[in-house]
N, C-alpha and C positions, 0 to 999 in steps of 0.2 A: 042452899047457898046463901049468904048474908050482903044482901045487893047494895043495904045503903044501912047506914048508923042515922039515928035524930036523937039526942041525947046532950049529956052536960061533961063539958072536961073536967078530969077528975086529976090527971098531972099532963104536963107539955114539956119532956126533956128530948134534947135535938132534932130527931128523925121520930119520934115517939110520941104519939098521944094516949091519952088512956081516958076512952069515953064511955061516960055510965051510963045504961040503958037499961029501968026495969029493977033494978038493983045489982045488975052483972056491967065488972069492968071489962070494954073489949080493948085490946094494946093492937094500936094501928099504924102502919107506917105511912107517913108525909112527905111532904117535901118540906125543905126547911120554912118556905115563907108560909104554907099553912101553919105550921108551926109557932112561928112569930107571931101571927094573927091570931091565934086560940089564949087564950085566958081560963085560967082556972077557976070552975064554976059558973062559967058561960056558956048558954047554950050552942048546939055543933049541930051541923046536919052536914052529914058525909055519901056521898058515893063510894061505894066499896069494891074490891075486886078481891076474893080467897081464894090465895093457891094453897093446895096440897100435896102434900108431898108424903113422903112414907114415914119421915121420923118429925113431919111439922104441920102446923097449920099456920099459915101468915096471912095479914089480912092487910089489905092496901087502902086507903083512902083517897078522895078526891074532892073541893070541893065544886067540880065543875062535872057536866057530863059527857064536855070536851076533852078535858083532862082524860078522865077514864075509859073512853074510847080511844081515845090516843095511845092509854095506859098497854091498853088489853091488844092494838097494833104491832104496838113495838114487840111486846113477850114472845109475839106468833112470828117475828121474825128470827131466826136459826143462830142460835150463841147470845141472844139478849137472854137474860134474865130481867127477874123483877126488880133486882136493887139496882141494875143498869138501866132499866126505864124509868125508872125513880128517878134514878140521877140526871137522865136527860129533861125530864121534867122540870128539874128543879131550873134547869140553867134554860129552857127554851120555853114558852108556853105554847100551846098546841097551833096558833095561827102563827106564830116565828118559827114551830117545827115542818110546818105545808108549806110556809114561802121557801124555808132550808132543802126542803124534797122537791119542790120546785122547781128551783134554783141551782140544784147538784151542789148545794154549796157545801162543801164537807168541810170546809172550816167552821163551821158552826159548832162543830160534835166536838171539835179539838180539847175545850175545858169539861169535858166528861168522862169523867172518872169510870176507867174501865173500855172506854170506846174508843178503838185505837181508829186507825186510817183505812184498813180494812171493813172492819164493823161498819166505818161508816158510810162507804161505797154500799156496801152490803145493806143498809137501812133504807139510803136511797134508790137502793135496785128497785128493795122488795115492796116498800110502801110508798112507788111511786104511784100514783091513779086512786088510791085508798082513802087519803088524807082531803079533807073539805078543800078548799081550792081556796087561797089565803087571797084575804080581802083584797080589793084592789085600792090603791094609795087614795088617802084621804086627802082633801082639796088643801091648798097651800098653804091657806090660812090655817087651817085644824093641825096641819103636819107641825106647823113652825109653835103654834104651841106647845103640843105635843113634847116637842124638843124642849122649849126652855120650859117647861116643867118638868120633864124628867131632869134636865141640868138642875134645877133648884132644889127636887128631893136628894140626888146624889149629892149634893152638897150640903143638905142639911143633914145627911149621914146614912141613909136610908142604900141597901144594896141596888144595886142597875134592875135586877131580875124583880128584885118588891114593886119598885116604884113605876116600870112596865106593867106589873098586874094591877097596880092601884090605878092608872091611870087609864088601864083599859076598862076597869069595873067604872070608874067614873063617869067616863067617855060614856058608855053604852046606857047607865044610870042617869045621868045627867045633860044628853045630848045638843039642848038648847045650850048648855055652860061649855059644850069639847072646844069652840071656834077660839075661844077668849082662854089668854093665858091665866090671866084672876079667877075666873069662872072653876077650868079646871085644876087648877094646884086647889083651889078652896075645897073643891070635889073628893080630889086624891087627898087631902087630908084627912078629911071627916072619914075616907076610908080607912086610911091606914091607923085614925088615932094616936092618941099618947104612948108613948112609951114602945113602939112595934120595930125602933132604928136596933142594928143589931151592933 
């Protein structure tokens, strides 16, 4: 089974990477903001998940090992498939998906394509107790940044879901810079880079 890709992208079209390893391209399915974030001819290190099936081989990527265990949660729950955990991936990251199963909040699932109201009673029946237990609220000061940073990348064009992950990779990278709004938009920049607004 192929657990994890370290290699160079070789094309990034939508949901699609295609990462060279060895001289063999593997085509692996993402989420759109890994997507965004890959550049052609930049190194990748992925976490992988291969289903198999009778007429296919598909292989999933992640770049987190949260992601992928969240990944390989959802499939094991009954009528998800992989492109609908995909999808819920895209739109939640796995500590918005433990407060969502937490929380019974089944409004969360609603902009997931494929996951109707059913599925997602059904999501939080089955992977309640499963999921890390999502952080508890970070102190006033860190929150309120937080917020107008994510307001300032939304506004500088950046989708809600990108600039969530940039801000959480910051946040955890940069900890002494989370408290300060300057600190972390400077953070979530240098993560996101040039050219990553969609």
């Amino acid at each position: 089974m192929i657990s994890s890709l370290d290699g160079t992208v070789l094309s990034a079209r939508g949901q699609r990477l295609v990462v060279g390893v060895a001289g063999i391209g593997y085509a692996v399915a993402v989420t759109p903001q890994c997507s965004l974030a890959a550049r052609v001819g930049s190194p990748i290190a992925l976490h992988t998940h291969l289903v198999v099936r009778e007429d296919e081989l598909a292989l999933f990527g992640f770049e987190t090992e949260a992601e992928l265990d969240a990944f390989e949660l959802l499939i094991g729950v009954s009528g998800v498939g992989p492109k609908s955990a995909l999808g819920v991936l895209a739109h939640l990251a796995p500590s918005e998906l433990a407060r969502a199963v937490a929380e019974q909040d089944e409004r969360a699932f609603k902009a997931v394509s494929g996951i109707g109201p059913k599925t997602a009673k059904l999501l939080i029946l089955q992977l309640s107790g499963k999921l890390a237990a999502p952080a508890p609220a970070a102190a006033a000061k860190g929150s309120d940044a937080r917020a107008d940073v994510l307001t300032a990348l939304t506004g500088l064009g950046w989708p809600e879901r990108t600039a969530n992950d940039a801000i959480e990779r910051a946040a955890a990278a940069a900890p002494d810079a989370a408290g300060t709004t300057g600190g972390l938009l400077r953070a979530a920049l240098a993560i996101l880079g040039p050219g990553a607004r969609q």
